[in-house]
The first five atom37 places (N, CA, C, CB, O) and aatype in JSON, in Angstrom:
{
  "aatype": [20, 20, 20, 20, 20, 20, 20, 20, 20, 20, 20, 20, 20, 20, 20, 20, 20, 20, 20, 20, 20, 20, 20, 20, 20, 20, 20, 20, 20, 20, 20, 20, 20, 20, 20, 20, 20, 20, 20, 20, 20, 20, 20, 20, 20, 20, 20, 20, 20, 20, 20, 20, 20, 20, 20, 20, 20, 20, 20, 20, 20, 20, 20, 20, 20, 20, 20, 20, 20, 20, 20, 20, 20, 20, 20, 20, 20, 20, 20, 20, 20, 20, 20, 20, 20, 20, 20, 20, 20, 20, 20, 20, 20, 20, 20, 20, 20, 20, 20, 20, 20, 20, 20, 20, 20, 20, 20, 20, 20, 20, 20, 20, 20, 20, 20, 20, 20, 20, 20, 20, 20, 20, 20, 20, 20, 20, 20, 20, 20, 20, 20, 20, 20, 20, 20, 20, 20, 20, 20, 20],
  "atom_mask": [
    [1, 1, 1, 1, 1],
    [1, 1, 1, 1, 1],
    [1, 1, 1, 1, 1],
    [1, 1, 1, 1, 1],
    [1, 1, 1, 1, 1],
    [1, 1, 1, 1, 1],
    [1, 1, 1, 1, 1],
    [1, 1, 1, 1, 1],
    [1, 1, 1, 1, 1],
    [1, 1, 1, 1, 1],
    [1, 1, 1, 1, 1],
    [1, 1, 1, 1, 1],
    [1, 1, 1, 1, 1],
    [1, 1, 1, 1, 1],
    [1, 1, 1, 1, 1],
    [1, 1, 1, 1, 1],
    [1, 1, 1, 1, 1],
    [1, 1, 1, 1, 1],
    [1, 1, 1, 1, 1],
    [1, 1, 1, 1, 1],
    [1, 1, 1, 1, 1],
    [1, 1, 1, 1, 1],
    [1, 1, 1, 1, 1],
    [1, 1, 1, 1, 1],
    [1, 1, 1, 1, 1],
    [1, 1, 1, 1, 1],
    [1, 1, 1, 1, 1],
    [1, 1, 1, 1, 1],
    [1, 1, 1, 1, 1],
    [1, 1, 1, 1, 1],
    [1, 1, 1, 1, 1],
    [1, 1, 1, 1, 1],
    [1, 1, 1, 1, 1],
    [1, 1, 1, 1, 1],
    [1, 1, 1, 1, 1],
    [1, 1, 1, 1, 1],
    [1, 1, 1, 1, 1],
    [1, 1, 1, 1, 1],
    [1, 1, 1, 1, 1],
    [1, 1, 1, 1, 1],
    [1, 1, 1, 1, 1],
    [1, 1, 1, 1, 1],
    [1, 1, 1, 1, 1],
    [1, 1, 1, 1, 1],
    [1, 1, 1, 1, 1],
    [1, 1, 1, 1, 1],
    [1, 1, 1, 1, 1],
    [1, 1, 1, 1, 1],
    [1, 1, 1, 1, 1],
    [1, 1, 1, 1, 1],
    [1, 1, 1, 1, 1],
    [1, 1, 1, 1, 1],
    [1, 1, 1, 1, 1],
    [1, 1, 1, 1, 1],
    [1, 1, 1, 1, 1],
    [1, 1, 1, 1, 1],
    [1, 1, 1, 1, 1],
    [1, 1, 1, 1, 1],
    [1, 1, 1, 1, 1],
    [1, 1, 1, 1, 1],
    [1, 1, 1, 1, 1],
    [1, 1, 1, 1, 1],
    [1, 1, 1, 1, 1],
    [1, 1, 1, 1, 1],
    [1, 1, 1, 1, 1],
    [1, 1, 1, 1, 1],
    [1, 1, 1, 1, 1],
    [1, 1, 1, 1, 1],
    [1, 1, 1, 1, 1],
    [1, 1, 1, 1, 1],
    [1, 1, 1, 1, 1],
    [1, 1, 1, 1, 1],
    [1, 1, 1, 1, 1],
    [1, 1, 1, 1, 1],
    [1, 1, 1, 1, 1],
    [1, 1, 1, 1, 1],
    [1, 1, 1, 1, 1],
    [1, 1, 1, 1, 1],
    [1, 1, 1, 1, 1],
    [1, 1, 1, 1, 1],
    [1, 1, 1, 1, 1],
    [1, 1, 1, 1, 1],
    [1, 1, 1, 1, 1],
    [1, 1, 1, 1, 1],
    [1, 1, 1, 1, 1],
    [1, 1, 1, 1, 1],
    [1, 1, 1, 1, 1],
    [1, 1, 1, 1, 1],
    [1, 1, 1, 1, 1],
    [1, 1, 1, 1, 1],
    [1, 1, 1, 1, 1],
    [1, 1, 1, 1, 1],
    [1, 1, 1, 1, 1],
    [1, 1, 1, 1, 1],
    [1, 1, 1, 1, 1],
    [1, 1, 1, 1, 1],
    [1, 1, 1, 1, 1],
    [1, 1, 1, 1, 1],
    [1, 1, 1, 1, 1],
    [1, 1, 1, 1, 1],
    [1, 1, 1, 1, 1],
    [1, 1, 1, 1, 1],
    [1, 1, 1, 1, 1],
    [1, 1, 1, 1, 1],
    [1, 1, 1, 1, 1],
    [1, 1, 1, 1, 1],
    [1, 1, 1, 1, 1],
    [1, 1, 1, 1, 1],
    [1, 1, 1, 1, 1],
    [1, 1, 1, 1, 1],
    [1, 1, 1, 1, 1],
    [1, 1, 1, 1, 1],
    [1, 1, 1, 1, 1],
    [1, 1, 1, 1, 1],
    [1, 1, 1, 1, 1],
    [1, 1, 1, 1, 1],
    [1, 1, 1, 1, 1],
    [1, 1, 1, 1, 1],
    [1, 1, 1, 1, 1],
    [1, 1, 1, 1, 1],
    [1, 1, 1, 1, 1],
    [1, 1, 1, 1, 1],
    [1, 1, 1, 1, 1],
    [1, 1, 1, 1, 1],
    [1, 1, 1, 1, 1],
    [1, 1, 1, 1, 1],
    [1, 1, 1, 1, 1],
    [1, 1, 1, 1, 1],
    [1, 1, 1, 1, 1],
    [1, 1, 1, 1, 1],
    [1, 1, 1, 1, 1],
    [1, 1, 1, 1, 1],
    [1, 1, 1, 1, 1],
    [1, 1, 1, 1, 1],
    [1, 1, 1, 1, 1],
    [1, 1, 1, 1, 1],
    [1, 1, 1, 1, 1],
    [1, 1, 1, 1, 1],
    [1, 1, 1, 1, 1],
    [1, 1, 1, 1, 1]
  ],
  "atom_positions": [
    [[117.2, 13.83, 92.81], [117.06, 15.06, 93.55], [116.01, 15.93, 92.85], [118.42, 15.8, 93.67], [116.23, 16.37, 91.72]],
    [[114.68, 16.22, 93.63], [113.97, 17.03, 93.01], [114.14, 18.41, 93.14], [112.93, 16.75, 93.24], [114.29, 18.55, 94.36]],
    [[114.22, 19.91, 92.46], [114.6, 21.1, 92.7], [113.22, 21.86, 92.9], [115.53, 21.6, 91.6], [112.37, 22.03, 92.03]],
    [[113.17, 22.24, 94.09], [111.87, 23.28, 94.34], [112.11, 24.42, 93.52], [111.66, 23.85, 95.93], [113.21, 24.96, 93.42]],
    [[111.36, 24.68, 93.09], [111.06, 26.15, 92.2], [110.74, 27.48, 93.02], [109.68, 25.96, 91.21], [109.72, 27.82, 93.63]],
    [[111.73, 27.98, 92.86], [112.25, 29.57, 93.53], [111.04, 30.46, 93.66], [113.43, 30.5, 92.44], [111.32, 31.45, 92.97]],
    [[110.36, 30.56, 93.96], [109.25, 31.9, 93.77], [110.01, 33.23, 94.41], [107.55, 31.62, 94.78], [110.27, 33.64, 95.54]],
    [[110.18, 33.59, 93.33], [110.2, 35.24, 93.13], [110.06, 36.25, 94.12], [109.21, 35.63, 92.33], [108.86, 36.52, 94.06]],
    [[110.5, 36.91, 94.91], [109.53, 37.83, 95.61], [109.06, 39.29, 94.68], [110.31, 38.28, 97.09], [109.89, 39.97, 94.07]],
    [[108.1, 39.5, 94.7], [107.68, 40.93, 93.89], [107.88, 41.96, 94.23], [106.57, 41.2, 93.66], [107.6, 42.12, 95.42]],
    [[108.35, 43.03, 93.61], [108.66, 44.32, 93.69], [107.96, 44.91, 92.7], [109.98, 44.59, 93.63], [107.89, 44.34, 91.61]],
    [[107.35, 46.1, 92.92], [106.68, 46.67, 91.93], [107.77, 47.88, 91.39], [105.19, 47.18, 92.5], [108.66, 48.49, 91.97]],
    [[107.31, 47.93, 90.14], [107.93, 48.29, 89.1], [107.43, 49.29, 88.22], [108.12, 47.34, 88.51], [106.23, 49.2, 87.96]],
    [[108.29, 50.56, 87.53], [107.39, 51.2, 86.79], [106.75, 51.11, 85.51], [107.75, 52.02, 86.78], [106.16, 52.03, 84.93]],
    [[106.97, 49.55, 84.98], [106.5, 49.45, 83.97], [104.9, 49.39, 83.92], [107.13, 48.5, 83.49], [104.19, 49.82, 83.02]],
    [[104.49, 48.71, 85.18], [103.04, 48.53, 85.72], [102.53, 49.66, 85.73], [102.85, 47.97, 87.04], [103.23, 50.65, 85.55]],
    [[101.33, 49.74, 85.92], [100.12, 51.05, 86.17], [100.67, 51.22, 87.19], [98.39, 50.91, 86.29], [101.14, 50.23, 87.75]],
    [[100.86, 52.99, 88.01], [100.8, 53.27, 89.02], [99.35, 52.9, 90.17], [101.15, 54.45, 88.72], [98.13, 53.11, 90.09]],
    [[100.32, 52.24, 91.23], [99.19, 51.83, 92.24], [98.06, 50.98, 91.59], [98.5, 53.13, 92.88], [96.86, 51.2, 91.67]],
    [[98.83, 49.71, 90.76], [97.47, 49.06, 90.52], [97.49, 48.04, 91.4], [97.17, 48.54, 89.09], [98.29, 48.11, 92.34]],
    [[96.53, 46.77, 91.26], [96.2, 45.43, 92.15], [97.16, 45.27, 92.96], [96.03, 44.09, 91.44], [97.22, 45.31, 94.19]],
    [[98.32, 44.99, 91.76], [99.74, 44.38, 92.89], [100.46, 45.21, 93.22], [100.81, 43.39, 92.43], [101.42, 44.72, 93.82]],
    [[100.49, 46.34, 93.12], [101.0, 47.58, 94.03], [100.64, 47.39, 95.76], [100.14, 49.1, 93.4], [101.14, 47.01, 96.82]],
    [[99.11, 48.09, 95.06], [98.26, 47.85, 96.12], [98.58, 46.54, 97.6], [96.99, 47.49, 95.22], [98.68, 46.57, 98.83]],
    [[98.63, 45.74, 96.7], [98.52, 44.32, 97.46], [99.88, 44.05, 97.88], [97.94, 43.03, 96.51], [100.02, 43.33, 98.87]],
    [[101.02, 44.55, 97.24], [102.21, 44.37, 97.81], [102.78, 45.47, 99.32], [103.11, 44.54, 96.5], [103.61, 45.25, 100.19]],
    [[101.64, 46.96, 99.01], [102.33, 47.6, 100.12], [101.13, 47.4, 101.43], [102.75, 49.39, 99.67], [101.22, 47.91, 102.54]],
    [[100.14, 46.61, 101.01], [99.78, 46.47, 102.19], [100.1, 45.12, 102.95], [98.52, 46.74, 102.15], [99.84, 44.98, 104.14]],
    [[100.68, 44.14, 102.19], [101.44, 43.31, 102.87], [102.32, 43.7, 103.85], [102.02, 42.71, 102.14], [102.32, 43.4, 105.04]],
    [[103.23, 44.57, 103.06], [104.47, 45.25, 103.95], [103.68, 45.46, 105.09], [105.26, 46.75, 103.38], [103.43, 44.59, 105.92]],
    [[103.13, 47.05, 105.14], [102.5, 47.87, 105.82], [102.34, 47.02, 107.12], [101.26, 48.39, 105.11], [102.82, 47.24, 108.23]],
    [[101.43, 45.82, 106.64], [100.86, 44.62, 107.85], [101.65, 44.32, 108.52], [100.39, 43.32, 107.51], [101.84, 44.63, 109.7]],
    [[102.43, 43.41, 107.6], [104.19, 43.18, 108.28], [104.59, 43.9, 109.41], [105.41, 43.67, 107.28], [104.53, 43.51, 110.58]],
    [[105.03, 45.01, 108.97], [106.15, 46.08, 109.71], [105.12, 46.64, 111.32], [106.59, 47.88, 108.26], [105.54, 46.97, 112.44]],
    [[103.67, 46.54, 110.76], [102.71, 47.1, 111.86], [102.84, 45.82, 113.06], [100.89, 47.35, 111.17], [102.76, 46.01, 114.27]],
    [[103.1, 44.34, 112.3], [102.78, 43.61, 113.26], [104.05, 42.89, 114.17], [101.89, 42.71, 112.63], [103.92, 42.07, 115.07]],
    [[105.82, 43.69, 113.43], [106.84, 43.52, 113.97], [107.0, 44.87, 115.33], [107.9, 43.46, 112.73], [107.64, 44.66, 116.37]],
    [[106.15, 46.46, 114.98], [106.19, 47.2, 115.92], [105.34, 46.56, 117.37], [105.69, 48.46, 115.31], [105.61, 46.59, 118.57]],
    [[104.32, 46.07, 116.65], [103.24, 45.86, 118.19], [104.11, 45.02, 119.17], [101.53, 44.79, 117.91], [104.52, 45.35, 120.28]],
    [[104.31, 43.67, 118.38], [105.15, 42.37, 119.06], [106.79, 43.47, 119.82], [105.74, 40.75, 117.26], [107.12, 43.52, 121.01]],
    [[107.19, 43.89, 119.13], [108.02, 44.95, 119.72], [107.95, 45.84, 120.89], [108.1, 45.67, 118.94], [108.84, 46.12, 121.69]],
    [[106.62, 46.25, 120.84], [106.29, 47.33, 121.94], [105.67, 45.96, 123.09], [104.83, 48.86, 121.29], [105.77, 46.18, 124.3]],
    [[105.22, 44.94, 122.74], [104.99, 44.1, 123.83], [105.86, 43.28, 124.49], [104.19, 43.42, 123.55], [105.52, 42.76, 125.55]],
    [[106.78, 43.12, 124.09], [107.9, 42.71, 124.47], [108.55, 42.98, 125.55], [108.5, 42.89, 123.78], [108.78, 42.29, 126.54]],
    [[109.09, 44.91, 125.07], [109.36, 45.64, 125.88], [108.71, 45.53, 126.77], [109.42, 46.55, 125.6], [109.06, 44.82, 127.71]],
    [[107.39, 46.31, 126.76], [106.4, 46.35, 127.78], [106.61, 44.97, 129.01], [104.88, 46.27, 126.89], [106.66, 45.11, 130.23]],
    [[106.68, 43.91, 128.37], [106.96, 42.63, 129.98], [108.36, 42.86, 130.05], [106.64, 40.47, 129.77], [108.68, 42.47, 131.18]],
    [[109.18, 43.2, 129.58], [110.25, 43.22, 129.93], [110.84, 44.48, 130.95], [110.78, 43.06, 128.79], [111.79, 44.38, 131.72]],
    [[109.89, 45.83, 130.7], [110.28, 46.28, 131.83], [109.35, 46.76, 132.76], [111.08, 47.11, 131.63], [109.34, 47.8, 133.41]],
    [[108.52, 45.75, 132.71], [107.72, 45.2, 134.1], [108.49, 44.38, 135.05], [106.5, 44.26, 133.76], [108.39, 44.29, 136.28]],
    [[109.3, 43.8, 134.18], [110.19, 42.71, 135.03], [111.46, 42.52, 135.86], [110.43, 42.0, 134.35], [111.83, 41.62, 136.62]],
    [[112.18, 44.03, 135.32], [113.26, 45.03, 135.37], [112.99, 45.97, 136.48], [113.4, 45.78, 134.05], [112.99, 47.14, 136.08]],
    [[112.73, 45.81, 137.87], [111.92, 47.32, 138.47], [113.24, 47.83, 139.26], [110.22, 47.06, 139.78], [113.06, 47.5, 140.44]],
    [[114.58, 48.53, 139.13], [115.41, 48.69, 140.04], [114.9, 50.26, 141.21], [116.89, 48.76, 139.12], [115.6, 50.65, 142.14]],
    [[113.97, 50.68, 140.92], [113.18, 51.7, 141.7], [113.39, 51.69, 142.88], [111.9, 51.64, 141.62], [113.74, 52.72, 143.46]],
    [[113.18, 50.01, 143.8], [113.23, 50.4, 145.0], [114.47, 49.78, 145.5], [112.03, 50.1, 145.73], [114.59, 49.2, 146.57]],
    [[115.35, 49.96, 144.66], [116.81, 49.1, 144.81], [117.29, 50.74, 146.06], [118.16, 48.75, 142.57], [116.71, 51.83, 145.98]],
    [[118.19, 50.48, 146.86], [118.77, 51.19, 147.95], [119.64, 52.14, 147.15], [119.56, 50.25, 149.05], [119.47, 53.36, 147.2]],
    [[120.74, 51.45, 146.28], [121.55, 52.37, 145.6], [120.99, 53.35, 144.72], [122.39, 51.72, 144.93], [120.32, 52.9, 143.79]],
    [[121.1, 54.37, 144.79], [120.79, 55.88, 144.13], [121.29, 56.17, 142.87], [121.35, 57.0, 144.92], [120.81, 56.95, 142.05]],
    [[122.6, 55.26, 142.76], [123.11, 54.91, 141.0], [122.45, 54.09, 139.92], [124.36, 54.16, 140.96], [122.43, 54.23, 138.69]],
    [[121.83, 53.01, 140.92], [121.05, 52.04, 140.38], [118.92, 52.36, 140.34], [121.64, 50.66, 141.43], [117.98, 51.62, 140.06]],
    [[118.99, 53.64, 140.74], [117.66, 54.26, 140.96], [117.55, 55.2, 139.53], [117.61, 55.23, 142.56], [116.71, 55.6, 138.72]],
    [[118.77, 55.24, 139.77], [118.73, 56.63, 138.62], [119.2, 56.21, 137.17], [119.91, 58.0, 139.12], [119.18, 56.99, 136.22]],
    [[119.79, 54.39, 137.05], [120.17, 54.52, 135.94], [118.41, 53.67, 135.42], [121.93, 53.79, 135.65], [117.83, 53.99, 134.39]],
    [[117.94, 52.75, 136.28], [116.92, 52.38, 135.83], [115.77, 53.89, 135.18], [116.42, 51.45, 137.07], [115.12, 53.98, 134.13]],
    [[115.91, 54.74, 136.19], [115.24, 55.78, 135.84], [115.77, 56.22, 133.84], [115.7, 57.03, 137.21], [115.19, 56.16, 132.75]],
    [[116.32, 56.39, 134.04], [116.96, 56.77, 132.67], [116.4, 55.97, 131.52], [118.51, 56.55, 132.69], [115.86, 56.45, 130.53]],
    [[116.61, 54.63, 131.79], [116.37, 53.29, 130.89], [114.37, 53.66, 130.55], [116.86, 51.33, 132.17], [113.74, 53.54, 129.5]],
    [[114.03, 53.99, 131.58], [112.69, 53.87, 131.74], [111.94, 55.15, 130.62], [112.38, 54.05, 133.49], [110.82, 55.3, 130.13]],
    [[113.11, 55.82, 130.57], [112.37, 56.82, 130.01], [112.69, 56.9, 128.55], [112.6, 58.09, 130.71], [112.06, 57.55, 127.71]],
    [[113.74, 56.18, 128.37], [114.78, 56.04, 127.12], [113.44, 55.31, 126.23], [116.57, 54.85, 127.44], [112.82, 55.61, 125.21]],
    [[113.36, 54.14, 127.26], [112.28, 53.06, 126.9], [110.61, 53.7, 126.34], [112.09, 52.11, 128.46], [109.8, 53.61, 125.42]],
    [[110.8, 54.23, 127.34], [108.88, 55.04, 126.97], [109.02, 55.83, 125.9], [108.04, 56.31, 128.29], [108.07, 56.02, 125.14]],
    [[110.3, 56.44, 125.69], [110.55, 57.79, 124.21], [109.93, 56.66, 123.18], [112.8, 58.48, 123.61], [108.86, 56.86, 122.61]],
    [[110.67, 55.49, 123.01], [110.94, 54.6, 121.49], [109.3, 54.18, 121.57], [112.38, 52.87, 121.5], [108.61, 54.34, 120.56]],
    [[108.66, 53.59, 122.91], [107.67, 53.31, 122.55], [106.51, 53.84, 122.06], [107.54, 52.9, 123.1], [105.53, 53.26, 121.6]],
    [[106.8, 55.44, 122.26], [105.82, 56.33, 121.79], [105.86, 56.61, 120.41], [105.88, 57.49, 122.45], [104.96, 56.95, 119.64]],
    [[107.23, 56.38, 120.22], [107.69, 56.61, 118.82], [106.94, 55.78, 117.96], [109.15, 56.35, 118.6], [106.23, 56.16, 117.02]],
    [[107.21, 54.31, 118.44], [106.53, 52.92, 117.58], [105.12, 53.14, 117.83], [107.01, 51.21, 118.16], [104.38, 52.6, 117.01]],
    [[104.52, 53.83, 118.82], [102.96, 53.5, 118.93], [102.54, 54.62, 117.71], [102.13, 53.84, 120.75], [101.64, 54.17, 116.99]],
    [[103.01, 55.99, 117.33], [102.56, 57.04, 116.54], [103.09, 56.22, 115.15], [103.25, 58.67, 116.96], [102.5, 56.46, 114.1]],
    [[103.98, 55.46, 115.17], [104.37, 54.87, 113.53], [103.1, 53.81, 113.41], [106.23, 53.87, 113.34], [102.57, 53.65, 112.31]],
    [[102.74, 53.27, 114.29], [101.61, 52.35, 113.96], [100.67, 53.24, 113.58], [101.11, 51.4, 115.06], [100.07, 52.99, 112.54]],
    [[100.39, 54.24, 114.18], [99.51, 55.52, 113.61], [99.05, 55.82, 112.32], [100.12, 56.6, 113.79], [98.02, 56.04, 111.68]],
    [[100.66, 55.71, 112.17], [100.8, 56.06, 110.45], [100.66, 55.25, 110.32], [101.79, 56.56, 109.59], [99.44, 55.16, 110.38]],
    [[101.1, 54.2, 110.1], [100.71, 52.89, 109.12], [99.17, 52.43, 108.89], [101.42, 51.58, 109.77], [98.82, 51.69, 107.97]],
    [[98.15, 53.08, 110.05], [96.75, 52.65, 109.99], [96.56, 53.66, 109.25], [95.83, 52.46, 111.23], [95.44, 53.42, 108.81]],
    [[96.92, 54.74, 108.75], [96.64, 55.81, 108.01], [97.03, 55.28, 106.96], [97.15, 57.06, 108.31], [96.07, 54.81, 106.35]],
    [[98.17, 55.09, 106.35], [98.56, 54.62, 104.89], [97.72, 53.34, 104.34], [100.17, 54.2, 104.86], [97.38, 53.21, 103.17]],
    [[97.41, 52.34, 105.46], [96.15, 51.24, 104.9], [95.38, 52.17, 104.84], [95.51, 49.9, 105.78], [95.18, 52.39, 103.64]],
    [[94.77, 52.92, 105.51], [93.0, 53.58, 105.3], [93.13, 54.0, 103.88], [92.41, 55.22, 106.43], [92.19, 53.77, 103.12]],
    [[94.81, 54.92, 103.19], [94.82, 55.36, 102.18], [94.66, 54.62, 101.28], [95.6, 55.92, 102.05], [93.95, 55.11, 100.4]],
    [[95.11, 53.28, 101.01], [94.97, 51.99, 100.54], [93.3, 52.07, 100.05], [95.41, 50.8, 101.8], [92.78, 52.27, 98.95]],
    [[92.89, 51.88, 101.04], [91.29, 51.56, 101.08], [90.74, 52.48, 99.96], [90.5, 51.94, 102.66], [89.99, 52.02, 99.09]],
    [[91.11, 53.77, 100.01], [90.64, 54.6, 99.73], [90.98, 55.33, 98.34], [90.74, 55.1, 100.68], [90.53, 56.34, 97.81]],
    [[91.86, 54.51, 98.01], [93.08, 54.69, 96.48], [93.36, 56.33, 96.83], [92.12, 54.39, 94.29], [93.04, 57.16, 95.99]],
    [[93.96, 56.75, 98.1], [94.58, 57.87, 97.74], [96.25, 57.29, 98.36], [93.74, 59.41, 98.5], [97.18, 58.01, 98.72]],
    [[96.22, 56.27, 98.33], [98.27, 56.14, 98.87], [98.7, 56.46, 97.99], [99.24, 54.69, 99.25], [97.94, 56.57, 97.02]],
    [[99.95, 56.73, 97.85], [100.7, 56.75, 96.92], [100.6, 57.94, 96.33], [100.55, 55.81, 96.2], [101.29, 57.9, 95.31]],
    [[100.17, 58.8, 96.43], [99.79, 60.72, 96.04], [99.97, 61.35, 97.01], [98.26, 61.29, 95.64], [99.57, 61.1, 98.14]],
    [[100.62, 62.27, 96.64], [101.01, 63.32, 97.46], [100.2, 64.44, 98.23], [101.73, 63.86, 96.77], [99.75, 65.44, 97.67]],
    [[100.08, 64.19, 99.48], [99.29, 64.99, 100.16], [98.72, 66.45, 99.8], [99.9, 65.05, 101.15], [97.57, 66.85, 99.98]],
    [[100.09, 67.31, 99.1], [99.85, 68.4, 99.01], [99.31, 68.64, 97.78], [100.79, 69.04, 99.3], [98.18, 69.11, 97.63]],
    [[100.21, 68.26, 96.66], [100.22, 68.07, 95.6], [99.06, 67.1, 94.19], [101.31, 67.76, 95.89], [98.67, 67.4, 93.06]],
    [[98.91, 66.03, 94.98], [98.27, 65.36, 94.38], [99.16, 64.31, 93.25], [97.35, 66.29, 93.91], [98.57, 63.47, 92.57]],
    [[100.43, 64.49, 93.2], [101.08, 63.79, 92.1], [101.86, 62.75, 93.12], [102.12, 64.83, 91.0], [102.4, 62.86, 94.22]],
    [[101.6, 61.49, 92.01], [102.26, 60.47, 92.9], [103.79, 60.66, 93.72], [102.4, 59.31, 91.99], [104.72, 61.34, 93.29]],
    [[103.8, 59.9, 94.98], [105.42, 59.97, 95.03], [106.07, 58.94, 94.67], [105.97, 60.21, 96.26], [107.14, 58.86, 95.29]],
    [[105.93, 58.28, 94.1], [107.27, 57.5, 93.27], [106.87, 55.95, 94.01], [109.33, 58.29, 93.79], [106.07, 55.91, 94.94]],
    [[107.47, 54.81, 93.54], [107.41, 53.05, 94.3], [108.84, 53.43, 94.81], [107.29, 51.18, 93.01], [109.0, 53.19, 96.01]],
    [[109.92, 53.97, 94.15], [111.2, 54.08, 95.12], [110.97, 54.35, 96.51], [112.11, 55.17, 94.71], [111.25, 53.65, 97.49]],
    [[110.15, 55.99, 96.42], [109.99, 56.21, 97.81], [109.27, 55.79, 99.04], [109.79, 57.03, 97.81], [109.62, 55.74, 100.22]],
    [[108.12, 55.49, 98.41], [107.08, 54.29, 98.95], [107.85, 52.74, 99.14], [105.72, 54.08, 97.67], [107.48, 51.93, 99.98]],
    [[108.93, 52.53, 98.27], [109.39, 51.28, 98.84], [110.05, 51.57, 100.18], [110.36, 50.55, 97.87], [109.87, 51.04, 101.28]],
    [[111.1, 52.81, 99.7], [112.01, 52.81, 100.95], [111.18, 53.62, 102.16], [113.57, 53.62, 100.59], [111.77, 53.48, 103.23]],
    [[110.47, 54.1, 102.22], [109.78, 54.78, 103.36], [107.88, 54.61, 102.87], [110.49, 56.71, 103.44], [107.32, 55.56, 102.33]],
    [[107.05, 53.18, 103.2], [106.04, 53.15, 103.08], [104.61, 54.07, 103.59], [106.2, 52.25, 103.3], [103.47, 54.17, 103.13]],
    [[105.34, 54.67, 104.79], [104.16, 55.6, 104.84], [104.37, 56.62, 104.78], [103.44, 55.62, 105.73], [104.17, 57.41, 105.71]],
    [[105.03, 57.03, 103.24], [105.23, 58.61, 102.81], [103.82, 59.17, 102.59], [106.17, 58.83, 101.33], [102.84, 58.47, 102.35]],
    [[103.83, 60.81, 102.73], [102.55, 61.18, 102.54], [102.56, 62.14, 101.61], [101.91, 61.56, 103.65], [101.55, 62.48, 100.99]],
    [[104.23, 62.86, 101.39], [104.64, 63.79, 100.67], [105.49, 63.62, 99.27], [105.25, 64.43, 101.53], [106.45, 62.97, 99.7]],
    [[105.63, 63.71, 98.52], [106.54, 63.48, 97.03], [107.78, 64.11, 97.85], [105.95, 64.52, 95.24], [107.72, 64.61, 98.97]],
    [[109.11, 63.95, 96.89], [110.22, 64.31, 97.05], [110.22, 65.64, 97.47], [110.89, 64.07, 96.03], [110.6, 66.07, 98.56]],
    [[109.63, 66.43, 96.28], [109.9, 67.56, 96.06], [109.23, 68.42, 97.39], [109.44, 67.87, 94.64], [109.86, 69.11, 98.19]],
    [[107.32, 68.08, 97.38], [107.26, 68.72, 98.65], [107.49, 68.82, 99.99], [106.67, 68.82, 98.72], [107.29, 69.71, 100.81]],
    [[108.07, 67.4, 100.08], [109.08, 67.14, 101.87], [110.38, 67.5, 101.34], [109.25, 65.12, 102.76], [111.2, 66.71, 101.81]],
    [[110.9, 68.26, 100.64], [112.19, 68.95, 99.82], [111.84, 70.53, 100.81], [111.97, 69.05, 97.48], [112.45, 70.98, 101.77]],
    [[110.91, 70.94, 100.27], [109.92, 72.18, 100.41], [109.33, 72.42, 101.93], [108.61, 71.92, 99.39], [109.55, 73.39, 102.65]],
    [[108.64, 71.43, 102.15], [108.19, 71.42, 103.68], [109.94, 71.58, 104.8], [107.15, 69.48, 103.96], [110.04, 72.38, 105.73]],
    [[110.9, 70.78, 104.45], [111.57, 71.07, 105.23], [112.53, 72.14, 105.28], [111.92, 70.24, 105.4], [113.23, 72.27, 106.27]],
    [[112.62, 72.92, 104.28], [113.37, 73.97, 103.99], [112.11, 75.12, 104.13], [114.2, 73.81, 102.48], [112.41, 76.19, 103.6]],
    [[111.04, 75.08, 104.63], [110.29, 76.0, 105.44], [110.22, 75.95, 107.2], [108.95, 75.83, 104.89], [110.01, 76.92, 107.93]],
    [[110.41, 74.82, 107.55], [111.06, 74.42, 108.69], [112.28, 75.35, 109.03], [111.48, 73.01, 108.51], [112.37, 76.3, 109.81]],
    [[113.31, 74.69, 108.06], [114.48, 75.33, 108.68], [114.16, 76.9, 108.46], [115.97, 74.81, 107.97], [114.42, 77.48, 109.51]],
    [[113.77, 77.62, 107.66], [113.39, 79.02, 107.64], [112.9, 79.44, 109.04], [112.27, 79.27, 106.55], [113.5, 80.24, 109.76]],
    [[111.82, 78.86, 109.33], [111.07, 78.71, 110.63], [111.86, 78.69, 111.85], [110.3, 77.52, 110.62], [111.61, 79.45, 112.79]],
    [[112.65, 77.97, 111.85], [113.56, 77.32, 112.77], [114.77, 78.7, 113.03], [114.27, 75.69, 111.97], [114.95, 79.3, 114.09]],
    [[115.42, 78.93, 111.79], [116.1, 80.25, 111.79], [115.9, 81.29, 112.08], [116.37, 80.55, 111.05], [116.8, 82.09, 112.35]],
    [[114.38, 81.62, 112.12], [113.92, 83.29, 112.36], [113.89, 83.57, 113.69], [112.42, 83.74, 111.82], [113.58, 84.7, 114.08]]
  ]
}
């Protein structure tokens, strides 16, 4: 019995340089990834409720629930088309060695946060800040 040898998957780590080669090269893998599970996603949908038309169905229950679906449907896809948005923004940042720094600030935001949410643009602290000016906003 021969044993294939496990390859690793990589996670970047803070022992490494911030945002070096394999930083780099690991979040634009993701980035690619996740950009190319939204598109296949939004196309999907898209034939699928081309294919779905209850519009000119007679019943008025069945007019109105397709109606509903239709719009439920168009919310998410707008949603996924503006996240692809971002994600062509966080590669451009890539390109450009500004990912991984904080928009406002200039100080990195962390591989935690960049792992768990890749197209952060803000550090902790100032989406801490930005949204507790919101809610101020929101309150007055």
């Amino acid at each position: 019995m021969v044993k294939k040898a496990i390859k690793k998957k990589y996670t970047p780590n803070s022992k490494e340089k911030y945002m070096c080669a394999k930083h780099k090269k690991f979040f634009t893998e993701k980035l690619l990834e996740w950009r190319k599970e939204i598109i296949k996603s939004n196309n999907e949908s898209a034939a699928l409720s081309n294919l779905d038309d209850n519009s000119a169905s007679a019943d008025i229950v069945d007019q109105a629930s397709s109606y509903t679906e239709k719009t439920v449907e168009m919310r998410a896809s707008n949603r996924r088309r503006k996240l692809v948005n971002k994600i062509d923004s966080a590669l451009r940042r890539l390109k450009d060695d500004t990912y991984g720094y904080c928009i406002e600030t200039g100080e990195p935001i962390g591989l935690k946060r960049l792992i768990a949410r890749p197209i952060a643009t803000l550090s902790i602290q100032a989406q801490e800040k930005h949204e507790q000016e919101e809610k101020i906003y929101v309150d007055n």
